[in-house]
mmJSON file of the N, C-alpha and C atoms, coordinates in Angstrom:
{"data_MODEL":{"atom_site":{
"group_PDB":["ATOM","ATOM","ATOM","ATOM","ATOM","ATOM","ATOM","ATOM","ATOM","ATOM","ATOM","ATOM","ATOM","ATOM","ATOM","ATOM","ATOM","ATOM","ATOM","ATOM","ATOM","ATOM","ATOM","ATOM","ATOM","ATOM","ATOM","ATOM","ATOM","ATOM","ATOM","ATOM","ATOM","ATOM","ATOM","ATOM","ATOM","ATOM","ATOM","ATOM","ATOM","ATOM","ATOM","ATOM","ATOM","ATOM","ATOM","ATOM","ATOM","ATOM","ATOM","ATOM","ATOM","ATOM","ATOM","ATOM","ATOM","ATOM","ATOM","ATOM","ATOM","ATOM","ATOM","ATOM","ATOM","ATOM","ATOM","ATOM","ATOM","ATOM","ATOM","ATOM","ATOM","ATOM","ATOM","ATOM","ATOM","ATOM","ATOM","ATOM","ATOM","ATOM","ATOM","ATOM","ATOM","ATOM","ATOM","ATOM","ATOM","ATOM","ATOM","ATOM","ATOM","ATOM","ATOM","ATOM","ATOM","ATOM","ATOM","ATOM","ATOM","ATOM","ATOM","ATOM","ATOM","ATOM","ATOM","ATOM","ATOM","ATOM","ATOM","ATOM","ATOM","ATOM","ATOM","ATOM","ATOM","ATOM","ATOM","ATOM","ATOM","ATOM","ATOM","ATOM","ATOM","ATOM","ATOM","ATOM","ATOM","ATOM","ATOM","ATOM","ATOM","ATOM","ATOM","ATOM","ATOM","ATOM","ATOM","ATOM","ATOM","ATOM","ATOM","ATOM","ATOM","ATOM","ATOM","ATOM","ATOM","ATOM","ATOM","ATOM","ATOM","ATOM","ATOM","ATOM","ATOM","ATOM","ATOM","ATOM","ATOM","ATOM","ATOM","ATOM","ATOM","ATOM","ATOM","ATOM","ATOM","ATOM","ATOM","ATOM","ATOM","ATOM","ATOM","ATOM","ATOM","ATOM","ATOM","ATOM","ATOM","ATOM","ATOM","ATOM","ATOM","ATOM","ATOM","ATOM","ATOM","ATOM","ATOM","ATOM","ATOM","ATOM","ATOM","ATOM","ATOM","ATOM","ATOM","ATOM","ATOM","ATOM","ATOM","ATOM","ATOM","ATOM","ATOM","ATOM","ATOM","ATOM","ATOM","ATOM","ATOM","ATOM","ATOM","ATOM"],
"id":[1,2,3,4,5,6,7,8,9,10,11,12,13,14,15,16,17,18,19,20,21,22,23,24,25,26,27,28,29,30,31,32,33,34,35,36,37,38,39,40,41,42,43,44,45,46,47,48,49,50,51,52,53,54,55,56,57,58,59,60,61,62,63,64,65,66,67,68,69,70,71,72,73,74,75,76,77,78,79,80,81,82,83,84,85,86,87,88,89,90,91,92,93,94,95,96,97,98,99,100,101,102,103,104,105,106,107,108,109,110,111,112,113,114,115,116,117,118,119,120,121,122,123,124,125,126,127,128,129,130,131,132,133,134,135,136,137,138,139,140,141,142,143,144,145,146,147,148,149,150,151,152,153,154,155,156,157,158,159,160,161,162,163,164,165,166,167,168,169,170,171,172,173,174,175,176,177,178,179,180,181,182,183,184,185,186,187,188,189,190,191,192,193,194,195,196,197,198,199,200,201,202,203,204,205,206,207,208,209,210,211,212,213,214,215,216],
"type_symbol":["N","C","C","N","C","C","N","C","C","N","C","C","N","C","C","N","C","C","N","C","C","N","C","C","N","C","C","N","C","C","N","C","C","N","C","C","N","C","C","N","C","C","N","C","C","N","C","C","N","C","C","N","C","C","N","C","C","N","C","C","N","C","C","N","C","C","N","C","C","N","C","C","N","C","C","N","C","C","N","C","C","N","C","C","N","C","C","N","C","C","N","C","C","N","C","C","N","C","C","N","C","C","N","C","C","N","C","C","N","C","C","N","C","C","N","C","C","N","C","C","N","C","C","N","C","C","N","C","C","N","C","C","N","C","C","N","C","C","N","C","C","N","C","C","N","C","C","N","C","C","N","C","C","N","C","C","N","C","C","N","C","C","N","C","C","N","C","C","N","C","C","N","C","C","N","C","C","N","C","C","N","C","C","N","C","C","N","C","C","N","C","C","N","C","C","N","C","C","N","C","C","N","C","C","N","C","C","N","C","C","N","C","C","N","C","C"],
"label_atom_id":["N","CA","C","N","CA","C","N","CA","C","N","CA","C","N","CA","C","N","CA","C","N","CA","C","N","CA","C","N","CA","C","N","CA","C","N","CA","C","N","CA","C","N","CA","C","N","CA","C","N","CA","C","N","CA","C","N","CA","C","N","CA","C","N","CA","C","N","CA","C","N","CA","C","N","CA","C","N","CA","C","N","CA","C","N","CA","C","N","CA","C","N","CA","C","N","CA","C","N","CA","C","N","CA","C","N","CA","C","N","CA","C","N","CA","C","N","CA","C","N","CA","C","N","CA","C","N","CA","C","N","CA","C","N","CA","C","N","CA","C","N","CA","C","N","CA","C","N","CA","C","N","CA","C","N","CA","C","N","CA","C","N","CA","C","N","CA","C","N","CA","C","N","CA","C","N","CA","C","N","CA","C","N","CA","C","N","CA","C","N","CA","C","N","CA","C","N","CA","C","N","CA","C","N","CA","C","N","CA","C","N","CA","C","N","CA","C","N","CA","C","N","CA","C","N","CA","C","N","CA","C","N","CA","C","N","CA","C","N","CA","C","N","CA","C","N","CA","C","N","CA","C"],
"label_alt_id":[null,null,null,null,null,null,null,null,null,null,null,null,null,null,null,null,null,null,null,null,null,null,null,null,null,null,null,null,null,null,null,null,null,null,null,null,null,null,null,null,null,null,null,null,null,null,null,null,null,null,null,null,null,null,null,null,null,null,null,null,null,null,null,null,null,null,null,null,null,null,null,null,null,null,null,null,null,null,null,null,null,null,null,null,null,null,null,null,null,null,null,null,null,null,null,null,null,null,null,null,null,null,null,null,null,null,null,null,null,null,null,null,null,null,null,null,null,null,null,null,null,null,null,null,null,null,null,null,null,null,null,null,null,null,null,null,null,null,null,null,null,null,null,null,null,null,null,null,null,null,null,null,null,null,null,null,null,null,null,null,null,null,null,null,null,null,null,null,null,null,null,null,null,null,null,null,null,null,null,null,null,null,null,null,null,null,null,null,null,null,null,null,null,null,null,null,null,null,null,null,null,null,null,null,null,null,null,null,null,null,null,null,null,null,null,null],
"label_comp_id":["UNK","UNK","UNK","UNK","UNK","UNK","UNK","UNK","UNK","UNK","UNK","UNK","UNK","UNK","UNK","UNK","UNK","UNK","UNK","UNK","UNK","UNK","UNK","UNK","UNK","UNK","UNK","UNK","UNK","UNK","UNK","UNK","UNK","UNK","UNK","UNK","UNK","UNK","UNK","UNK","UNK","UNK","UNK","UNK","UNK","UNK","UNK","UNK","UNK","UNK","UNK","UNK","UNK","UNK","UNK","UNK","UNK","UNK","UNK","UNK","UNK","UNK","UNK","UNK","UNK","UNK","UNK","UNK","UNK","UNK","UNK","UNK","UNK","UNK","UNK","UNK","UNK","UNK","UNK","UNK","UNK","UNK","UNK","UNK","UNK","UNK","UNK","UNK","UNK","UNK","UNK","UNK","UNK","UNK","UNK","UNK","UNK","UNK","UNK","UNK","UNK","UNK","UNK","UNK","UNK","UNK","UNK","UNK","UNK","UNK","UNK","UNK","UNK","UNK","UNK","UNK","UNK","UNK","UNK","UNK","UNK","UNK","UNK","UNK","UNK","UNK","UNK","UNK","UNK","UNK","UNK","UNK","UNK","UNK","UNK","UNK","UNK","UNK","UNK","UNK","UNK","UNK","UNK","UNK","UNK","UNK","UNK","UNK","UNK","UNK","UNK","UNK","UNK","UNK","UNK","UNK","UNK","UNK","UNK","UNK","UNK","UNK","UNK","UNK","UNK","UNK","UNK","UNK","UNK","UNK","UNK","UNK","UNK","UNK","UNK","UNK","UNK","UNK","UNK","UNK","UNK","UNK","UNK","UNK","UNK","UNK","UNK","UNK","UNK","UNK","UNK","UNK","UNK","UNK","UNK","UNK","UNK","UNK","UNK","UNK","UNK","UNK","UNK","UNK","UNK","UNK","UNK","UNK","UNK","UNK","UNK","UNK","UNK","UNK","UNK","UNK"],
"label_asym_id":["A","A","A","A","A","A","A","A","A","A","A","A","A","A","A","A","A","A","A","A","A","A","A","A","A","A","A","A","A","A","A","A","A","A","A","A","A","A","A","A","A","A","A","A","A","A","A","A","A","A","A","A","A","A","A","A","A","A","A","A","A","A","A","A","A","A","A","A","A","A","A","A","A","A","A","A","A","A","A","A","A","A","A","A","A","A","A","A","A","A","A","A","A","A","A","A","A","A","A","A","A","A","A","A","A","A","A","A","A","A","A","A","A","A","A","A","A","A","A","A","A","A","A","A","A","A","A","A","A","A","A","A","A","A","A","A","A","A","A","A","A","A","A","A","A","A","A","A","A","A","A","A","A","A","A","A","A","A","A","A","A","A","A","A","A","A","A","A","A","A","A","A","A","A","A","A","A","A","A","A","A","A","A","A","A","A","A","A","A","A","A","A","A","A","A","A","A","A","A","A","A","A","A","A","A","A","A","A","A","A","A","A","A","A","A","A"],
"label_entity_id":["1","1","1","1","1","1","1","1","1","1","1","1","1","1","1","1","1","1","1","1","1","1","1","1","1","1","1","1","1","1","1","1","1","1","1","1","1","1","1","1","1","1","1","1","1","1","1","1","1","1","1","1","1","1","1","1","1","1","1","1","1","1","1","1","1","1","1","1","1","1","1","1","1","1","1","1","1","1","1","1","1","1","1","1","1","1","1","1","1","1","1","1","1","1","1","1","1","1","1","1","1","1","1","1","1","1","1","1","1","1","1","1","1","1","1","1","1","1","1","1","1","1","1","1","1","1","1","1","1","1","1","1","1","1","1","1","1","1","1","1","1","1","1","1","1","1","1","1","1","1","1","1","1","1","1","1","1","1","1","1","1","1","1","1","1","1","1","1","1","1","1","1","1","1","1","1","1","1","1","1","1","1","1","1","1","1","1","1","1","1","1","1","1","1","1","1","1","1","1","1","1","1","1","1","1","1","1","1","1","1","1","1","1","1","1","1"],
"label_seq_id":[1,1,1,2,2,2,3,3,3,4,4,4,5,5,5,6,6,6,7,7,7,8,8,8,9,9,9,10,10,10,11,11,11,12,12,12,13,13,13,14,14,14,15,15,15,16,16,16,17,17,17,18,18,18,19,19,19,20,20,20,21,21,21,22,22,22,23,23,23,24,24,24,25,25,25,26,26,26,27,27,27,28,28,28,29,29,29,30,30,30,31,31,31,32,32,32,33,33,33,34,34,34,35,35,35,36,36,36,37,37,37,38,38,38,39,39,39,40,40,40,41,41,41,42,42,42,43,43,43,44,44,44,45,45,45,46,46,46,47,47,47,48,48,48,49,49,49,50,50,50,51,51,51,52,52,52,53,53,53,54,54,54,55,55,55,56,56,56,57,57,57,58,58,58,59,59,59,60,60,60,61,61,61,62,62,62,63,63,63,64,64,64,65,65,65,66,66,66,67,67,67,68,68,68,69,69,69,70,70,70,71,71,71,72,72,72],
"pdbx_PDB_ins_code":[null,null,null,null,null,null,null,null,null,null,null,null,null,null,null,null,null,null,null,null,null,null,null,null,null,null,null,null,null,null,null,null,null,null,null,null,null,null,null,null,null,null,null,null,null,null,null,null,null,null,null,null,null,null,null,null,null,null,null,null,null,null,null,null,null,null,null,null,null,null,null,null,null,null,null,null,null,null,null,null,null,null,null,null,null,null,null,null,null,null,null,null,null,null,null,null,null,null,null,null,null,null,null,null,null,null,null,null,null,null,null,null,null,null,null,null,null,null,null,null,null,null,null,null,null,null,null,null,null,null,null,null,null,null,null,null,null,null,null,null,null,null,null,null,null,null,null,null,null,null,null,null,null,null,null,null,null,null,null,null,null,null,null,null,null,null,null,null,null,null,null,null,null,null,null,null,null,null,null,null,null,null,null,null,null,null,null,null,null,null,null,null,null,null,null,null,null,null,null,null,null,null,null,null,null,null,null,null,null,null,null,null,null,null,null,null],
"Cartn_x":[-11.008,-11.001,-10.008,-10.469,-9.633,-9.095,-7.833,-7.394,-6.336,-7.244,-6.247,-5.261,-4.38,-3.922,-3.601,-4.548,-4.97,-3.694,-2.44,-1.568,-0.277,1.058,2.289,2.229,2.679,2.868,4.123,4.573,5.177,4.603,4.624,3.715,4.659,4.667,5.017,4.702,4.38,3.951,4.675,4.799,5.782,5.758,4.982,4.878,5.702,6.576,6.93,8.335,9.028,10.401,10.296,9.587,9.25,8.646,9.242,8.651,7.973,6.705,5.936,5.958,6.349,5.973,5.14,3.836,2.391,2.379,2.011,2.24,0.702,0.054,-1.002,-1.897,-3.086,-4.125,-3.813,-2.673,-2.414,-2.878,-3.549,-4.461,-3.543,-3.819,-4.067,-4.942,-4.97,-5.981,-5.514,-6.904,-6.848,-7.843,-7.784,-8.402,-8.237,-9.604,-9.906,-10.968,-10.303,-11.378,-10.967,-11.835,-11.59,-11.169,-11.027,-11.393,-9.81,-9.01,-7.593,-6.899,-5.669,-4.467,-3.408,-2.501,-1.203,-0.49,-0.51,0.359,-0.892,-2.337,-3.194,-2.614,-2.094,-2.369,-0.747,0.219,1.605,1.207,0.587,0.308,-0.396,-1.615,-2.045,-1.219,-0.981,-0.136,1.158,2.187,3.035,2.302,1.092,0.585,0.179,0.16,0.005,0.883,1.637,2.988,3.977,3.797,3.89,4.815,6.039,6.843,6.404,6.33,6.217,7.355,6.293,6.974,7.051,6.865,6.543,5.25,5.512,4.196,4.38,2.942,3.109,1.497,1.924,0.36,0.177,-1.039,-1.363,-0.704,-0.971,-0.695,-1.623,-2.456,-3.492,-3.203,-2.912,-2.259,-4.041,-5.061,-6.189,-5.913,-5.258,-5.12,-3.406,-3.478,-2.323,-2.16,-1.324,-0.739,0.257,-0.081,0.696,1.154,2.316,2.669,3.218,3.128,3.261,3.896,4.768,5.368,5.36,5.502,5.534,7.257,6.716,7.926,9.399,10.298,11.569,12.305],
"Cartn_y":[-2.588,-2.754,-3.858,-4.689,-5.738,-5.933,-5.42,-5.384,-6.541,-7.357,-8.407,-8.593,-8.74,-8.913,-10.156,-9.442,-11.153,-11.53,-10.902,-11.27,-10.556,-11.136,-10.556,-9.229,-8.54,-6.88,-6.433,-5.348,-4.743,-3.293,-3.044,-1.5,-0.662,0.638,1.412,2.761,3.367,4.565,5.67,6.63,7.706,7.897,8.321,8.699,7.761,6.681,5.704,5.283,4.727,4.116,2.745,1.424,0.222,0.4,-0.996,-1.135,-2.794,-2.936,-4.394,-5.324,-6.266,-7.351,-8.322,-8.201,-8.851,-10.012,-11.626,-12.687,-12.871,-13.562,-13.773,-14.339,-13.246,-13.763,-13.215,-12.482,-11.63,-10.954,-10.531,-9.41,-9.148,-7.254,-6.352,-5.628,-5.501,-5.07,-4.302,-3.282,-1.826,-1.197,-0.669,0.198,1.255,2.004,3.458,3.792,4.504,5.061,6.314,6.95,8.285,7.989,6.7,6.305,6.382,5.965,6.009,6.662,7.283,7.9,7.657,8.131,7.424,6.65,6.995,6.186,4.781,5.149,3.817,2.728,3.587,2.156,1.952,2.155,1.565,0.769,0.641,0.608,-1.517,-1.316,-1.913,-3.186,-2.218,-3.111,-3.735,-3.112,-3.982,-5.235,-4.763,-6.286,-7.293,-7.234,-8.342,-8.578,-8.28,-8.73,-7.907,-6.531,-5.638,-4.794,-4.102,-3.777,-1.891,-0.872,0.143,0.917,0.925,1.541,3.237,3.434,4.66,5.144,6.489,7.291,8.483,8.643,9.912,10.75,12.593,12.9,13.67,13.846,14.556,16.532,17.209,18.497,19.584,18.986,19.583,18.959,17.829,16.947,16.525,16.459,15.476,14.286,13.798,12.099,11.801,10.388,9.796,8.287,7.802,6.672,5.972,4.91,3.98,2.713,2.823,1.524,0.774,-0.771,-1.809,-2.596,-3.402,-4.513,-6.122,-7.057,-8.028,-8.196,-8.228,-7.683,-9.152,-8.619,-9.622,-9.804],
"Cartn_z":[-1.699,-3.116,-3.44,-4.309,-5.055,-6.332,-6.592,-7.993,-8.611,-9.612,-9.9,-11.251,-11.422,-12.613,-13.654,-14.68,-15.328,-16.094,-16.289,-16.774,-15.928,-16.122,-15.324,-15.82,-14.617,-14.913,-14.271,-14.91,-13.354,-13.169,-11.865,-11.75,-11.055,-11.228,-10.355,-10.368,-9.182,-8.407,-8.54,-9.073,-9.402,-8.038,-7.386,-5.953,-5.065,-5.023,-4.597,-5.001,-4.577,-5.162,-5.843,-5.133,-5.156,-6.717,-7.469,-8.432,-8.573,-8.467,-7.63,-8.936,-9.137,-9.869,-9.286,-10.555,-10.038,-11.372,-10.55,-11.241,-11.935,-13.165,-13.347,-12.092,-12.24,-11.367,-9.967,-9.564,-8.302,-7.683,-6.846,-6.419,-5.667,-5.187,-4.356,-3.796,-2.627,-1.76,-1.218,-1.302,-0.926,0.186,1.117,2.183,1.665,1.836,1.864,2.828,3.812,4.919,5.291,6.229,6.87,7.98,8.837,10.051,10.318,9.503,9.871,9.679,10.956,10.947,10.991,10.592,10.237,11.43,12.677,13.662,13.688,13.62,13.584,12.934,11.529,10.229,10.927,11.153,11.565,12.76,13.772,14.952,14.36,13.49,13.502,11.913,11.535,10.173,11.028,11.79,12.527,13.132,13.782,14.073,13.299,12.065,11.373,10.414,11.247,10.694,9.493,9.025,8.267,8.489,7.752,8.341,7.163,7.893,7.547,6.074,4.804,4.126,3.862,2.614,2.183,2.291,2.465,2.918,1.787,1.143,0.976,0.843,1.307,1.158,-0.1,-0.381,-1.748,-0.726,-1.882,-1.416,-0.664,-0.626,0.305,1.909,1.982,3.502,3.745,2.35,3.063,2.453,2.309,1.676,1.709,2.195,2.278,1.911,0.814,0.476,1.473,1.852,2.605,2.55,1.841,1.558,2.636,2.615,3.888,3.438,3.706,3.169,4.097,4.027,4.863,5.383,7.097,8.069,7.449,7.426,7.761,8.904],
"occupancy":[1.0,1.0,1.0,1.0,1.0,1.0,1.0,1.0,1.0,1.0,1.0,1.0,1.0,1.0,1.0,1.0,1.0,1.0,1.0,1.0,1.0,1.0,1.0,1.0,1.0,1.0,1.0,1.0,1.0,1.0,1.0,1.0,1.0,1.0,1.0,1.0,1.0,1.0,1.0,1.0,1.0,1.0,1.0,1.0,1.0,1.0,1.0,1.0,1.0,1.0,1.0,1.0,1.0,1.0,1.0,1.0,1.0,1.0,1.0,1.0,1.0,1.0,1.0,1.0,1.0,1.0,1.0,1.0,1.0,1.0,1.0,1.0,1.0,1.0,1.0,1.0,1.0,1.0,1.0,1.0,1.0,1.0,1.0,1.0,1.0,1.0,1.0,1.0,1.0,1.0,1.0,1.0,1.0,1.0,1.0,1.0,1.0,1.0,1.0,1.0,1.0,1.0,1.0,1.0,1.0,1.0,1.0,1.0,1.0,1.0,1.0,1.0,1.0,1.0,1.0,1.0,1.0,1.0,1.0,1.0,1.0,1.0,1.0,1.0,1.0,1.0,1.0,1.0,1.0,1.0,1.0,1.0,1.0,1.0,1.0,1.0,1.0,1.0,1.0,1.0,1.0,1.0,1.0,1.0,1.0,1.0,1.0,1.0,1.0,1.0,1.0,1.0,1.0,1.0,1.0,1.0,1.0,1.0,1.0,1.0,1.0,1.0,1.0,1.0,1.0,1.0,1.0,1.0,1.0,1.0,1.0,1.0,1.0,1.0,1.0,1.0,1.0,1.0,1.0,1.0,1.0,1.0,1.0,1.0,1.0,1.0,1.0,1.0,1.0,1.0,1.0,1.0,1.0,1.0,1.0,1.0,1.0,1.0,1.0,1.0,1.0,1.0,1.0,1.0,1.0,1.0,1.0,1.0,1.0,1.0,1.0,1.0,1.0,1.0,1.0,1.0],
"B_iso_or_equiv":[0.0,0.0,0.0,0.0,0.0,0.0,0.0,0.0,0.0,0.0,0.0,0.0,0.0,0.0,0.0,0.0,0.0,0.0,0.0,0.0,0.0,0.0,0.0,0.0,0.0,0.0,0.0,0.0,0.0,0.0,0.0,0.0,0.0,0.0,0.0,0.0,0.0,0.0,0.0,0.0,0.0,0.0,0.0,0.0,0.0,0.0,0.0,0.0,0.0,0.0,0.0,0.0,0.0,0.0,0.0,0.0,0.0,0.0,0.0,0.0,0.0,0.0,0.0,0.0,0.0,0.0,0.0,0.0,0.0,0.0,0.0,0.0,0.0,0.0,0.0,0.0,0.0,0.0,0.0,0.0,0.0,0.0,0.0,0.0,0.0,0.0,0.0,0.0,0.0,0.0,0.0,0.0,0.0,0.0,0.0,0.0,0.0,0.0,0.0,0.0,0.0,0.0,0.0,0.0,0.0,0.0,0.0,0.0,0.0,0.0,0.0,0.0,0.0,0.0,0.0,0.0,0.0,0.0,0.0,0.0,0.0,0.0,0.0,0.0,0.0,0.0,0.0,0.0,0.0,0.0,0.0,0.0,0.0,0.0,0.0,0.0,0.0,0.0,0.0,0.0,0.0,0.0,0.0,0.0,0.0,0.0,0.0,0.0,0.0,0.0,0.0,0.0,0.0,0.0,0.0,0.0,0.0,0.0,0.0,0.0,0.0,0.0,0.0,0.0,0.0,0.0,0.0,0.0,0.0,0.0,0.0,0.0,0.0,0.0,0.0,0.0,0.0,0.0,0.0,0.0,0.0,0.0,0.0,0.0,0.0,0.0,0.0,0.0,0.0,0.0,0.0,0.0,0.0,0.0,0.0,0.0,0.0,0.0,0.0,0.0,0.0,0.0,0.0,0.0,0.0,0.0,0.0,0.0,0.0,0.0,0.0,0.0,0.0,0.0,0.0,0.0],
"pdbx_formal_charge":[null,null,null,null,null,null,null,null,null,null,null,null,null,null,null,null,null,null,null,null,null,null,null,null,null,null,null,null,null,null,null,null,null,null,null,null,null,null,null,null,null,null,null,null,null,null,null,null,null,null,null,null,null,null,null,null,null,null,null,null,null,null,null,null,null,null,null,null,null,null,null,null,null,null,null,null,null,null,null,null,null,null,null,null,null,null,null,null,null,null,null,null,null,null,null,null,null,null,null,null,null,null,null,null,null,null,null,null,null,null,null,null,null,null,null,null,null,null,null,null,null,null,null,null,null,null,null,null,null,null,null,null,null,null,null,null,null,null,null,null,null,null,null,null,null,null,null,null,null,null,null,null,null,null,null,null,null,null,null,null,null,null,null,null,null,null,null,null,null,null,null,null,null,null,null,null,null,null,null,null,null,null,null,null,null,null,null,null,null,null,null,null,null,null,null,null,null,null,null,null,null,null,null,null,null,null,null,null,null,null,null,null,null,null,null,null],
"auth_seq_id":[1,1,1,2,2,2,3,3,3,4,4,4,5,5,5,6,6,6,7,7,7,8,8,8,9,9,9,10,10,10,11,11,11,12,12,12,13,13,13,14,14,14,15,15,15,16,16,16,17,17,17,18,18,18,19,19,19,20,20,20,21,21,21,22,22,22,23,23,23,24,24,24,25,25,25,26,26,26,27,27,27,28,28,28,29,29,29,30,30,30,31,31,31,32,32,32,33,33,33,34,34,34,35,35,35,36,36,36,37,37,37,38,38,38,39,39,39,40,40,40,41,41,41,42,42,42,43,43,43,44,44,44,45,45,45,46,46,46,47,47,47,48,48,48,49,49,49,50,50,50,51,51,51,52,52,52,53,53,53,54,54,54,55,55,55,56,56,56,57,57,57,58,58,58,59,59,59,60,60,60,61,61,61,62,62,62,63,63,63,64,64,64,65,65,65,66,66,66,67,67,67,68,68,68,69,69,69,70,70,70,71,71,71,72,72,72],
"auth_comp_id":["UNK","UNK","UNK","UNK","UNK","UNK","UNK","UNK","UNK","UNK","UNK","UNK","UNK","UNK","UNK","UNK","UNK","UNK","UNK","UNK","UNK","UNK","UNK","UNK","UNK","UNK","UNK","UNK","UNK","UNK","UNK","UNK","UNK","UNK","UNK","UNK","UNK","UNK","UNK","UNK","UNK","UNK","UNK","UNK","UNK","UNK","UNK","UNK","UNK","UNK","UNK","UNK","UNK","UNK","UNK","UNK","UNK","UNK","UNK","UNK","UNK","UNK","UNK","UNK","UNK","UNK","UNK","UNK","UNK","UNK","UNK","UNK","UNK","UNK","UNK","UNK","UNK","UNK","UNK","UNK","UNK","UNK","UNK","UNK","UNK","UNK","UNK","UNK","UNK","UNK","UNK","UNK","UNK","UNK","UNK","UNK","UNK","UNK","UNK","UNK","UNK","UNK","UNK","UNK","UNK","UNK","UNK","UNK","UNK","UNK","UNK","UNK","UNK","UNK","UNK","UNK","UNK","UNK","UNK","UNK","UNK","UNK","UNK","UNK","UNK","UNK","UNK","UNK","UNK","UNK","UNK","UNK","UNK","UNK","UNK","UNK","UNK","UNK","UNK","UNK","UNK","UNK","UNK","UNK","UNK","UNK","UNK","UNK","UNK","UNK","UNK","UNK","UNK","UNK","UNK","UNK","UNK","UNK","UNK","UNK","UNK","UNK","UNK","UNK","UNK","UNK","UNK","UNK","UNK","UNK","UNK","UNK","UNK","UNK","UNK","UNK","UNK","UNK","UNK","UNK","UNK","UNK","UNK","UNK","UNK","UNK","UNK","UNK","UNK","UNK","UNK","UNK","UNK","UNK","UNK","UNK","UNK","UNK","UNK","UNK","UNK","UNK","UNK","UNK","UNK","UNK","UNK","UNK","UNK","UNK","UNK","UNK","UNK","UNK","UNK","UNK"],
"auth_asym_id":["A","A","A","A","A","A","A","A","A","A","A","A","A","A","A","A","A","A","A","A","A","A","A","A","A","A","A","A","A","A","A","A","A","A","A","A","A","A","A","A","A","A","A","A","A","A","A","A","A","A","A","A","A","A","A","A","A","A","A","A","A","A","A","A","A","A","A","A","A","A","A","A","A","A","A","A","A","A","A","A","A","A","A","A","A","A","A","A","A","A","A","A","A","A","A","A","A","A","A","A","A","A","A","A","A","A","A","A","A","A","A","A","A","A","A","A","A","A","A","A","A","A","A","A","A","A","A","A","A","A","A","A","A","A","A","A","A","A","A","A","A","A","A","A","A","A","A","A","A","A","A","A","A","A","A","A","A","A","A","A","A","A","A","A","A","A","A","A","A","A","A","A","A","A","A","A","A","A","A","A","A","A","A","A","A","A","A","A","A","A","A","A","A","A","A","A","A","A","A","A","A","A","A","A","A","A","A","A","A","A","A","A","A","A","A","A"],
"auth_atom_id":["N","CA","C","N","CA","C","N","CA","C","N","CA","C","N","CA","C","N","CA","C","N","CA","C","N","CA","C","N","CA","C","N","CA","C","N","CA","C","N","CA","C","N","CA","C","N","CA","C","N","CA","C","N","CA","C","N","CA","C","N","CA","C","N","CA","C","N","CA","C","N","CA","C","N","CA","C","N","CA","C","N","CA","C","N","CA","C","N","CA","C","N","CA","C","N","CA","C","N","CA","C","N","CA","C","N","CA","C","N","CA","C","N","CA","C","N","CA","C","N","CA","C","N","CA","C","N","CA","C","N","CA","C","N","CA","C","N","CA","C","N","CA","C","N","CA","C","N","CA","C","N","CA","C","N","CA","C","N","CA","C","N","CA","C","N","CA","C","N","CA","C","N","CA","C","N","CA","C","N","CA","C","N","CA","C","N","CA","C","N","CA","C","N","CA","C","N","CA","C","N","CA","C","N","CA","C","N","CA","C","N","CA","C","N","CA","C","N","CA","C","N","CA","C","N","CA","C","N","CA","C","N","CA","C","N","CA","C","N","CA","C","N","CA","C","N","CA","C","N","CA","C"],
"pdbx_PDB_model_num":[1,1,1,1,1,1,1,1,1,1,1,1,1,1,1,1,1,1,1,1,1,1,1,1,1,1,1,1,1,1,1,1,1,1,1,1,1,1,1,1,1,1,1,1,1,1,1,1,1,1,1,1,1,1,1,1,1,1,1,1,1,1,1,1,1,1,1,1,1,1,1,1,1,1,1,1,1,1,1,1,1,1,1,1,1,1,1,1,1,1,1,1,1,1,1,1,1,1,1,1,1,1,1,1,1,1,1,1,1,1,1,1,1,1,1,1,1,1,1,1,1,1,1,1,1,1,1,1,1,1,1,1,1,1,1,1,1,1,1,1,1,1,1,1,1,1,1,1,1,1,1,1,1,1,1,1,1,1,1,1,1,1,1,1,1,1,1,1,1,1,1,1,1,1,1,1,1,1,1,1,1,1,1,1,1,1,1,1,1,1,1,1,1,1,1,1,1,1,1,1,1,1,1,1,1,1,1,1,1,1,1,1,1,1,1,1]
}}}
């Protein structure tokens, strides 16, 4: 999924600490699959260069938010 913002925003995730400032015309991109598990998406996000953020699951433990950041 591709979400862009047609004007500056700032957003933030109650679920989350990070509060993202998005510039006009910014997108974010989003994965949603069944196919992945949590050591996968760390496993494979370190490889492209991504340094592991916040995680969190809904209260049932079937869905999980994963935030990624670009590694320093």
């Amino acid at each position: 999924m591709r979400i862009i913002a047609y004007s500056a925003l700032k957003a933030q995730n109650p679920a989350s600490d990070p509060t993202v400032d998005f510039a006009s015309v910014e997108a974010l991109r989003t994965e949603i699959s069944a196919k992945f598990r949590q050591d996968g998406i760390h496993v494979e996000s370190a490889a492209a260069g991504f340094a592991r953020g916040r995680r969190r699951n809904n209260s049932g433990g079937r869905f999980t938010l994963s935030l990624t950041f670009p590694a320093t």
